[in-house]
FITORBA-589705 format. One record per residue: x, y, z of N, C-alpha, C, O in turn. Coordinates in steps of 0.001 Angstrom, whole numbers, plus 524288, in hexadecimal, padded with zeros to 5 digits. Atoms other than C-alpha are relative to their C-alpha. Example, Ala and Ser with C-alpha at 12.3 -4.5 7.8 and 13.67 -1.06 7.14 Angstrom:
<nodes>
8037A7FB5A800008300C7EE6C81E7880384804B080000807908049D80299;7FCCC7FB5A7FFC4835667FBDC81BE47FCFE80442802DA7FEFB8089680383;
</nodes>
This chain:
<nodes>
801C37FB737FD20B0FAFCE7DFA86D8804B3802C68025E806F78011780643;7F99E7FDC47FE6FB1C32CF175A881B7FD74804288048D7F90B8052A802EC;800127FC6D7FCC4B1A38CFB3DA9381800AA7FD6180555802CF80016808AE;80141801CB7FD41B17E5CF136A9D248056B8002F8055480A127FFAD80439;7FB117FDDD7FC83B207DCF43EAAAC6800197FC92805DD803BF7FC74808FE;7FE9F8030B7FB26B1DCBCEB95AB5D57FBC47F98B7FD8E7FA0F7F8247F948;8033E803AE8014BB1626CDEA7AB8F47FC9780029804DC7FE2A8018280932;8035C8014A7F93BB0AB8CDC10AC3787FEF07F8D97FEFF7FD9F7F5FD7FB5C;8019A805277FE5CB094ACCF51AC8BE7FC907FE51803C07FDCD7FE2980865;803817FF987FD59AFD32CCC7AACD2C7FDED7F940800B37FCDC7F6157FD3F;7FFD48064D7FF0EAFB41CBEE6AD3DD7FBB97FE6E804887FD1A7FF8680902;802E8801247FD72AEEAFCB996ADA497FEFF7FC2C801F97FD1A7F8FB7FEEA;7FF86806017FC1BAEEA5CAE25AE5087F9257FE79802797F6438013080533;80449801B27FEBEAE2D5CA6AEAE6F4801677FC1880502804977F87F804DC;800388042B7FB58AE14EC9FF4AF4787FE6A7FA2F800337FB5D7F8167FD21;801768055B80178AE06EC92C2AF6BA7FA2A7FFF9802A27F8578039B80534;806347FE517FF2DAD17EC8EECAF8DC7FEC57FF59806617FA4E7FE3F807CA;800E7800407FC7FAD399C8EC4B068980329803AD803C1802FD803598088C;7FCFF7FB0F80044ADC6EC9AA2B077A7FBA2804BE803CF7F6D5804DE80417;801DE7FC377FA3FAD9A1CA60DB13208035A804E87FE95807A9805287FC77;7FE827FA20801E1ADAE0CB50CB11CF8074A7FF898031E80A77802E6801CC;7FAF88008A7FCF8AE8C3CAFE1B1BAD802EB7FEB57F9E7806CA8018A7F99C;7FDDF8038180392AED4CCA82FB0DB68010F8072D7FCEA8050D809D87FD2B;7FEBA7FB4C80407AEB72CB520B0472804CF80370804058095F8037B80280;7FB657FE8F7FCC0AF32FCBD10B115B803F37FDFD7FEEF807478013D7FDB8;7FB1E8005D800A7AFDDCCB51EB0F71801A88008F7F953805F0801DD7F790;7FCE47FF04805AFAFEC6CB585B00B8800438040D7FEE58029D805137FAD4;7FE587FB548029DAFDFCCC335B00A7803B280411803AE8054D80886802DD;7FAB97FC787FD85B07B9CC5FFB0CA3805697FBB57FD8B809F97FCE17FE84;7FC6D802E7803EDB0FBECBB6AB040F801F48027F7FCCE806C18023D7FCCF;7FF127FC08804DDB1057CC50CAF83F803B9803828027480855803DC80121;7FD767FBB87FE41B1368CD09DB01BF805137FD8A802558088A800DF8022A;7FC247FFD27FE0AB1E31CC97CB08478038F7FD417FC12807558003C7FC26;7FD098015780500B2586CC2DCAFD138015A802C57FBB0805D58045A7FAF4;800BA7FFD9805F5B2280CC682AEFCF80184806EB7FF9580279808CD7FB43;800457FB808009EB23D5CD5BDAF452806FC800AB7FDF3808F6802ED7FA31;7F9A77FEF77FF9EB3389CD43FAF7388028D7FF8B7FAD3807018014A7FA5A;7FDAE80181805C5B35E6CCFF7AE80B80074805597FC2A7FCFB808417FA8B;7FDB27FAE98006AB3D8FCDA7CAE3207FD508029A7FA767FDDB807567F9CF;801EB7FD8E80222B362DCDC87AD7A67FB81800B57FEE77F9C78026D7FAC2;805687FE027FE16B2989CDDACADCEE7FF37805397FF5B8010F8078D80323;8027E7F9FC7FEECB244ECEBD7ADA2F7FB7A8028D8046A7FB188063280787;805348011F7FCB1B1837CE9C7AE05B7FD027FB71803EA7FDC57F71C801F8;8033B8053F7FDD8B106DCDFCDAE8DB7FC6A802218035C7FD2E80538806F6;805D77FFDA7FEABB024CCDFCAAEBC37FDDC7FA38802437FF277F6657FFA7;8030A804488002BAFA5ECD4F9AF1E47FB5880151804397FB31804378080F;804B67FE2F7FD72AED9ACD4F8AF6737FBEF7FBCD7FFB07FDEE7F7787FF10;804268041C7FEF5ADFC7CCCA6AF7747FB69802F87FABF7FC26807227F875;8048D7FE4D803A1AD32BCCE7FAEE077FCAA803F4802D17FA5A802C5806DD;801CB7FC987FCFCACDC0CDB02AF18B7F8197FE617FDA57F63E8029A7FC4B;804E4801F48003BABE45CD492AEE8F7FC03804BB7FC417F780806077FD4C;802D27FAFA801C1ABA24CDFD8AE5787F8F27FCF97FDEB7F4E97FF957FDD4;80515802C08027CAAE49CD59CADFD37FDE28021C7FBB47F9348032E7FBFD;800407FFA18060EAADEDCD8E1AD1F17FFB07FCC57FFC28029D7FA0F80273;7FEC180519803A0AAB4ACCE3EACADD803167FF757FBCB802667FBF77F88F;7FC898024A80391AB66ACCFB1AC2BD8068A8006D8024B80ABA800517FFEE;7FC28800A07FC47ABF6ECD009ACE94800907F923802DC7FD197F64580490;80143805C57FE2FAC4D8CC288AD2CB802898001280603806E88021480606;7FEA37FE847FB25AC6E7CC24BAE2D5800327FA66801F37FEA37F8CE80636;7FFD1806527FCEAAC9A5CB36FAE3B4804B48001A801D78054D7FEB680668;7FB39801677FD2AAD7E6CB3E3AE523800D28020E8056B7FCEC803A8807BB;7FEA1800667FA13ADE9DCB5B8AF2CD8044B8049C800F5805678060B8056A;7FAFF7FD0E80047AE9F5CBF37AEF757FF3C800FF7FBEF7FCCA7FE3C7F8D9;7FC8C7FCBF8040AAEEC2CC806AE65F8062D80182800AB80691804398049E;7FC637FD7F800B0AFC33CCB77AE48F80344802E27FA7A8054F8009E7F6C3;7FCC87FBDD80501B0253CD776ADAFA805B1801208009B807A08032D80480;7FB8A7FE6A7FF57B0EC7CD8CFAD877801F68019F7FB538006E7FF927F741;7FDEC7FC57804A5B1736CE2CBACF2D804F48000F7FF9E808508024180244;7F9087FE3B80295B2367CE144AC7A97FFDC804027FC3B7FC2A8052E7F963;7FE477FDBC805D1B2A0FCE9DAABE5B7FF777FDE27FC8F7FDDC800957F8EB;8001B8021F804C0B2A2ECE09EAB5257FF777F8388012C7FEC67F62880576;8009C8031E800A2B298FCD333AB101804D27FC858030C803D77F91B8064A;7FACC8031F7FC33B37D7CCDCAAB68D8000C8003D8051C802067FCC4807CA;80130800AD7FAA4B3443CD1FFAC3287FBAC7FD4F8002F7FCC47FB5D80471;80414803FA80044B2938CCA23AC2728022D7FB7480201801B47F98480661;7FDCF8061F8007EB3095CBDB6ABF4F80465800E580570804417FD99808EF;7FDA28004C7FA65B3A1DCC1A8ACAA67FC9C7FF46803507FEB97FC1580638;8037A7FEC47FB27B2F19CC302AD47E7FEE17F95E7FEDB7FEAC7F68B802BE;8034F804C27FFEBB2A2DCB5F3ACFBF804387FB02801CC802847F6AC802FD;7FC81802937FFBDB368CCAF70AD1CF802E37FFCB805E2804577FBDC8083E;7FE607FE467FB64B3B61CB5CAADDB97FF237FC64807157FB367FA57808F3;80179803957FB6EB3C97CAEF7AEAD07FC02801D4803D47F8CF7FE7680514;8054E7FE1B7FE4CB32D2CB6D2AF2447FAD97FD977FDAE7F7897FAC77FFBD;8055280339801F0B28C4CB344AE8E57FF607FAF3801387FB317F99180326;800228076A80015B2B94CA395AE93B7FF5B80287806CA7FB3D8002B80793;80168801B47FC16B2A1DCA630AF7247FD2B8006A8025D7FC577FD7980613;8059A7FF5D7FFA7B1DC3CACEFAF8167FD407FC417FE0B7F9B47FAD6800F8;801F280494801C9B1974CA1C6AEF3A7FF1F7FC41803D27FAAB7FB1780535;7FE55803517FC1BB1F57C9821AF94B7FAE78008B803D87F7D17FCE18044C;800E47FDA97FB4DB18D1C9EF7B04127F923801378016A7F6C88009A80590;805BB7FF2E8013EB0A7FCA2B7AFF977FDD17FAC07FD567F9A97F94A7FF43;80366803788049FB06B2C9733AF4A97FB827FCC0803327F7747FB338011F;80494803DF7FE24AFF23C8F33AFFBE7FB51803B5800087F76580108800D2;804047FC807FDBAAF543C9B41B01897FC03801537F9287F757802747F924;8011E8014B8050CAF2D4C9AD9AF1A87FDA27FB5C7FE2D7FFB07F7327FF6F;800248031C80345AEB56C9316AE91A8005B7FEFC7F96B800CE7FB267F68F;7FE157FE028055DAED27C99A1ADC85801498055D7FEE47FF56808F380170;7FCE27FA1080076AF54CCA5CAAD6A17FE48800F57FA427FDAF7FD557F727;80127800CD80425AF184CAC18ACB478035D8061F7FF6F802E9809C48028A;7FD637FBEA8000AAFAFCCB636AC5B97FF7D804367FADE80049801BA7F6D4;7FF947FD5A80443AF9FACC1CEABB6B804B7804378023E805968069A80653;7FAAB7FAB37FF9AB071FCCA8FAB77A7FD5E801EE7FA137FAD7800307F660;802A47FA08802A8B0407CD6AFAB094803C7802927FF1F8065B804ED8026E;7FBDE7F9B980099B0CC0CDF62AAA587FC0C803BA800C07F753802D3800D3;800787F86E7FEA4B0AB9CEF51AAD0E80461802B77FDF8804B68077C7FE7A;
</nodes>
């Protein structure tokens, strides 16, 4: 697929089963205070399940976070980067599972 110009990384954190709207707060002022400073971040989004109730909407997880590179190498930088390992560090107790899709655009 040739045209393709950035990447989104879209990564959804499920709470642990005893997890409090305080647990998602910190994983998503976690995102904003880490993961933003990584220099080839374009973008960063994070937010909660806005409950639309479709039934073909899923509103179990706890977090959302979006984030936009140019491309694919910034990706692998971001993933590597010490910010990230330390948002990792810093959030993982408030998680019980991550489930991630990257997307070219």
């Amino acid at each position: 697929m040739s045209g393709k110009t950035g990447l989104l990384h879209v990564v959804y954190f499920w709470l642990r089963e005893d997890g409090t709207q305080a647990d998602a707060e910190a994983i998503a002022t976690g995102c904003k205070t880490h993961l933003v400073k990584i220099p080839t971040v374009l973008r960063l989004e994070a937010g909660f399940p806005a409950n639309t109730g479709r039934d073909v909407v899923d509103n179990s997880y706890g977090v959302c976070l979006l984030v936009e590179f140019k491309d694919i190498a910034g990706h692998d930088i971001y993933q590597d980067h010490p910010d990230h390992l330390a948002f990792i560090a810093e959030c993982h107790s408030h998680w019980s599972k991550v489930v991630v899709y990257d997307t070219l655009v």
